[in-house]
N, C-alpha and C positions, 0 to 999 in steps of 0.2 A: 504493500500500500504506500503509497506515495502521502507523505506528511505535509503537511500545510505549516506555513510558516505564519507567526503570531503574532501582532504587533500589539504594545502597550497601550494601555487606556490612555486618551486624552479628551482635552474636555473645552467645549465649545460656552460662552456665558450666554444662558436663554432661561427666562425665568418660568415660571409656571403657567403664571397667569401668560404668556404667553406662545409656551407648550407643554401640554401632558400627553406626555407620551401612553399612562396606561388608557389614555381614555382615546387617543387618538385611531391609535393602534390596535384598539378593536373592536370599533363602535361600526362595523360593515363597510369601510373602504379597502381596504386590505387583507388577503385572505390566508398570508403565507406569515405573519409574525406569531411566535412564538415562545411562551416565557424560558431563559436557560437559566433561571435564577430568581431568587426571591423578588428581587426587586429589575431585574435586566430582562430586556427581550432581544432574540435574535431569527436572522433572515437571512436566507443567501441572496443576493442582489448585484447583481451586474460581476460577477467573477469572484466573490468573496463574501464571507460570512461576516456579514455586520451586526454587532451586539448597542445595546445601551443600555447604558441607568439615565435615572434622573434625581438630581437631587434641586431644593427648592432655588437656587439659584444658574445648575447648570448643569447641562447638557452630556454625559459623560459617553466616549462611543470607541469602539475596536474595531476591526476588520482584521481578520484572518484570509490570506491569500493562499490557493495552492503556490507548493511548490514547481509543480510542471504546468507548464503552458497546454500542454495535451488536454487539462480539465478545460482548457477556458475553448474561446470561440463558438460555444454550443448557447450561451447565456443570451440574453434580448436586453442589450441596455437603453435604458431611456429614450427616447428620440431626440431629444434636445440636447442629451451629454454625448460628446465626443465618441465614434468607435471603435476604441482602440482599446488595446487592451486593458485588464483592470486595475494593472499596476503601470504608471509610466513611466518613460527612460529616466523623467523628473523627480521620480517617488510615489509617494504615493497620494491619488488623486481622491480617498476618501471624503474629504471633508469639504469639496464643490461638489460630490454627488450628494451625499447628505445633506447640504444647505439647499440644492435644490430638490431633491424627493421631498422633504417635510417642508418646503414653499416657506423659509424663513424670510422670503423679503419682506410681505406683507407688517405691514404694523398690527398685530390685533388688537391692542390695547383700541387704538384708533377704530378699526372698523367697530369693535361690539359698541362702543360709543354712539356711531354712527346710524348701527343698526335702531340701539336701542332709544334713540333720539326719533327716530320713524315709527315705532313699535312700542306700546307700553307692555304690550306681554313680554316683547322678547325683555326688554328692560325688567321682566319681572324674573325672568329665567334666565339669562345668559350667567349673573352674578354665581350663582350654584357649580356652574359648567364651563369656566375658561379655560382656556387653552386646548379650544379642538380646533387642530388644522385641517386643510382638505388638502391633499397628499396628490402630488405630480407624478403619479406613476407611469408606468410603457403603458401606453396604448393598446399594445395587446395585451397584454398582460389584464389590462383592465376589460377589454371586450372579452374574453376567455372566463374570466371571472366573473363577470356581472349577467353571460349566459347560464352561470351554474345557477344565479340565486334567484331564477323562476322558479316559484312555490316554495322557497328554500328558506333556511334560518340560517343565520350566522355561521354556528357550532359544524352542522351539516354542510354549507361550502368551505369551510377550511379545512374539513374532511374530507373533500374530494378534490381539492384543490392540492392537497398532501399527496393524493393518491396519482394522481396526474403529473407533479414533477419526481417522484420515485418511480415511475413508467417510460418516464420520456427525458426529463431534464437530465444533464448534467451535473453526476455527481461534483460538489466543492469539496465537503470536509465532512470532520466529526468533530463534536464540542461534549464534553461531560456536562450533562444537564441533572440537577438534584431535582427527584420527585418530591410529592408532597411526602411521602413517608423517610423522605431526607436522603434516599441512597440515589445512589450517582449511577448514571446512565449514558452512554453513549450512543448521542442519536447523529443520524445524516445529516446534512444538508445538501438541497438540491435547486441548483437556479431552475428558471423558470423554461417549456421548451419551448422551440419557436414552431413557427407555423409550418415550416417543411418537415417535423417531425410529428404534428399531427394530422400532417395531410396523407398521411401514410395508408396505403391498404390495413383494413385490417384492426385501426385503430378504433371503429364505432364498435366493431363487438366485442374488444377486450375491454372498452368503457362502460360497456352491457354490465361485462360480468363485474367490474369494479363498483357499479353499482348507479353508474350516471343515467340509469333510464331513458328518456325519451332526450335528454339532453346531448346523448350520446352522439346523436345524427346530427344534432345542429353545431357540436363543434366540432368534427371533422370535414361537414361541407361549407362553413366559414375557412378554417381551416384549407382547402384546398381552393377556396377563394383567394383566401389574402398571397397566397404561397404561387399559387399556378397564372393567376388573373390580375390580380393587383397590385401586390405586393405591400410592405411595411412601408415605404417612402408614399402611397397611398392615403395611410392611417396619419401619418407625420406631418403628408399636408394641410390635413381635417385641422391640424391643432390650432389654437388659439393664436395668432402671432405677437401678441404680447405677453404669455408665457414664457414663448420663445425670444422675446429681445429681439426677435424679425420684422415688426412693424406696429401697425393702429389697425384695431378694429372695429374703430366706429362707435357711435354713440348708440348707446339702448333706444331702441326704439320699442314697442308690445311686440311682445312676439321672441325677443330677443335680437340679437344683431343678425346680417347677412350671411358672418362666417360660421355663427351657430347654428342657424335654420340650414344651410346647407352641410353643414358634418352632420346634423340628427339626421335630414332626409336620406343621406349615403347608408350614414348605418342603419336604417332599416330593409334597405336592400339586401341585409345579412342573415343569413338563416339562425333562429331562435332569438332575434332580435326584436321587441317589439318599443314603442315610445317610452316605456318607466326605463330597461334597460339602455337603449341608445343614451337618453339623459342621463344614467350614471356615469355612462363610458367617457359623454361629451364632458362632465362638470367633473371627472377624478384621474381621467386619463388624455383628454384632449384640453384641458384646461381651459374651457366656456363657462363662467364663473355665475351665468346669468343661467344655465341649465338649470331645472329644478325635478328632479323623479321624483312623481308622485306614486305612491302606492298607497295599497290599503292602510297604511299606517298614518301615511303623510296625509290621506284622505280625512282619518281620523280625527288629527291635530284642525287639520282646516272647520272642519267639522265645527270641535267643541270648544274652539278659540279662535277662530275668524267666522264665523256664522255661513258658513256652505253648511248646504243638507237643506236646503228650503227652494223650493218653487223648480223653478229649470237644470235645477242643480243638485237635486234630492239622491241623486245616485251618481257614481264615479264612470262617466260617459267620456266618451273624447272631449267634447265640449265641455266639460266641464273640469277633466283632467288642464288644459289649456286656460279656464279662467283662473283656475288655481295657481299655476305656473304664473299667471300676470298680474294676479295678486301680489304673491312675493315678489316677482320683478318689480312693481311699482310703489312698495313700501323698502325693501331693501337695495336698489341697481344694481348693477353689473355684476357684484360677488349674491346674489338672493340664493343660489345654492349652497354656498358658505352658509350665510346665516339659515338654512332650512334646515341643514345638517345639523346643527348646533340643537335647533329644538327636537328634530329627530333623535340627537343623541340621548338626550336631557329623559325623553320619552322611553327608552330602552328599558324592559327588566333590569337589563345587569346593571344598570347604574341609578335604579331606584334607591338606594340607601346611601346617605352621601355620610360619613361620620365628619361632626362635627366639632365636638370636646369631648374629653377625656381627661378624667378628674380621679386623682386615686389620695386616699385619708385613711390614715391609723387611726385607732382607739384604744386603749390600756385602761384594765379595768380589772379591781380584783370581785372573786364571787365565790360562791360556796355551793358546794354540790351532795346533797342528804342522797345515800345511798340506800337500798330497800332493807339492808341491813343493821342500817341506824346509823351507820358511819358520817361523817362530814370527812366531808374532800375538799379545800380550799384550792383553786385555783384563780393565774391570774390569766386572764383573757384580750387577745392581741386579735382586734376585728378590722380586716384590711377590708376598705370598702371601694372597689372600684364603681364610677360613675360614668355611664357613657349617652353621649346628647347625640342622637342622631336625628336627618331629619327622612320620614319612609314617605313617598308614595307608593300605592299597592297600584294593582294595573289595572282596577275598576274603579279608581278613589282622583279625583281631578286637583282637588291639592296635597303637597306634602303636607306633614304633620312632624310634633317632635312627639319622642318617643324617647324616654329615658333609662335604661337598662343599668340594671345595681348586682355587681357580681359580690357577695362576701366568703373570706375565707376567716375559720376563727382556730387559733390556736393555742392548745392550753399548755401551761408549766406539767412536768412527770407528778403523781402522784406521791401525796401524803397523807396517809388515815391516821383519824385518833377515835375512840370511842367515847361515847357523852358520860 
């Protein structure tokens, strides 16, 4: 086996409120990160395995490169980073690919301001929930992915999203990962594969049996779209030109801009593609910041916090999918898929309990304990009282609530009996 070589942690300053990593990383844009560590997550990504922590002032991040060139070449890197290999003659080029996947330009401090200035809900909820960015990822990578999560959850596309580059990807490396039961594990990592490796004969029925069901067909005939017909510098054009530092796109007009209307219309010429996914792909992998997928979720928010569900609007129609979309575009501009993500996240089970204090108090106290045998037992009593302030929404329940939870431990001095 060929060893991967290790580079030292270093650390980037980004604060929380203007990225959290645990919440960014896996509130449904990304389907391939992975806890290695209590507090670290890791991904192989454009030829090396990249780790992070986070702590409240910064950024902390690794890359692991193989040692042989033979692993690389098989990876899909970003369309807007350089493709060359993933280490260059220069060194190593980790830390312009990480600034640009996690879209560090943006100021969020400034945009939630901005959102929340247009928005009294958002203004009511962002405060709970900062630091979610909306993630620059490959283009394909993200059309690939956001075909799995028709009828899908979360947990179930990083499942088969797992299953899919341990099939086809390019193995990287191995990292020792601590379970929850603390023992160390060594797992793969594997980049992402490209569109001529699922363009492959053969590839819809071994996705059968891996478990991708009906999705199986729709990503090997994309798949032998983008590979045989169009190619990836196709998907690269779709992108936003001001992602890319390539130009202007125009002022929002309803509807969205020019460049956006025409990358959602392309991609639904794609097999298992339909408008909620296209507008994933457009607003996480083509960076149209004005996309907004709606689903039944996003349906739901509009619902019970911007008054959709009444008159021509009572159900989730195209027409109505679209006045939603221009809702959010005309309270938030250009980034409204940024801010839609943020209350989508907010809306999530997993991040229904946000802990907010934590408070821990001693007590010493002597007392006496009458045995069935007449005896007194004097002990002195040490009552640790932890207190925990969270705030829960349940996922029938429209506001959070605090919820106070009191763990006590009590512990006494060893025994001494006297009799009376």
């Amino acid at each position: 086996m060929v060893m991967p070589k290790e580079n030292q942690w270093h650390r980037l300053p980004v604060s929380l409120t203007e990225l959290c990593i645990d919440t960014t990383l896996r509130c449904g844009q990304s389907f391939r990160w992975r806890k290695s560590g209590a507090d670290e997550w890791s991904m192989a990504l454009h030829g090396r395995i990249l780790s992070l922590r986070q702590d409240r002032t910064h950024l902390h991040y690794r890359s692991i490169f193989p040692s042989s060139k033979e692993h690389l070449g098989l990876s899909t890197p970003p369309s807007s980073v350089a493709s060359s290999p993933a280490k260059t003659s220069a060194g190593d080029d980790t830390l312009s690919l990480l600034k640009h996947y996690l879209n560090l330009s943006p100021n969020l401090g400034d945009l939630y301001r901005q959102w929340s200035t247009s928005d009294p809900h958002f203004r009511k909820t962002a405060p709970k929930f900062t630091g979610v960015r909306i993630l620059k990822q490959d283009p394909w990578e993200a059309l690939v992915g956001f075909i799995c999560s028709s009828n899908n959850n979360i947990a179930r596309i990083s499942q088969m999203i797992d299953k899919l580059c341990r099939e086809y990807g390019p193995l990287i490396g191995h990292l020792d990962v601590e379970s929850e039961e603390d023992e160390s594990q060594r797992i793969a990592f594997y980049d992402f594969p490209s569109p001529e490796r699922l363009a492959r004969k053969g590839v819809e029925s071994r996705l059968r049996e891996l478990g991708f069901g009906y999705r199986a067909k729709y990503l090997q005939q994309t798949a032998v779209m983008v590979a045989e017909e169009r190619g990836l510098d196709w998907l690269d054009e779709l992108r936003n030109p001001e992602s890319t530092g390539r130009g202007d796109a125009g002022e929002l007009v309803e509807g969205g801009r020019e460049g956006y209307r025409k990358a959602h219309e392309s991609l639904l010429e794609l097999q298992g593609v339909g408008p909620k996914v296209a507008d994933c792909v457009c607003l996480m992998g083509l960076g149209w910041g004005e996309a907004v997928p709606v689903d039944t979720h996003v349906w739901q928010i509009a619902q019970r916090d911007y008054k959709f569900g009444k008159g021509k609007h009572s159900s989730l129609t195209k027409a109505t999918y679209d006045a939603v979309a221009n809702k959010f575009r005309s309270m938030w501009g250009k980034e409204a898929g940024w801010a839609h993500s943020v209350l989508f996240t907010a809306d999530l089970r997993a991040f229904s309990e946000r802990l907010v204090a934590k408070l821990e108090s001693q007590d010493v106290f002597e007392a006496v304990k009458v045995e069935a045998d007449g005896a007194i037992e004097p002990v002195t009593v040490v009552k640790t009282e932890i207190v925990k302030d969270k705030r829960i929404k349940r996922e029938f329940e429209e506001e959070e609530r605090n919820v106070v939870e009191i763990q006590q431990n009590v512990v006494k001095k060893p025994k001494r009996r006297r009799k009376n």
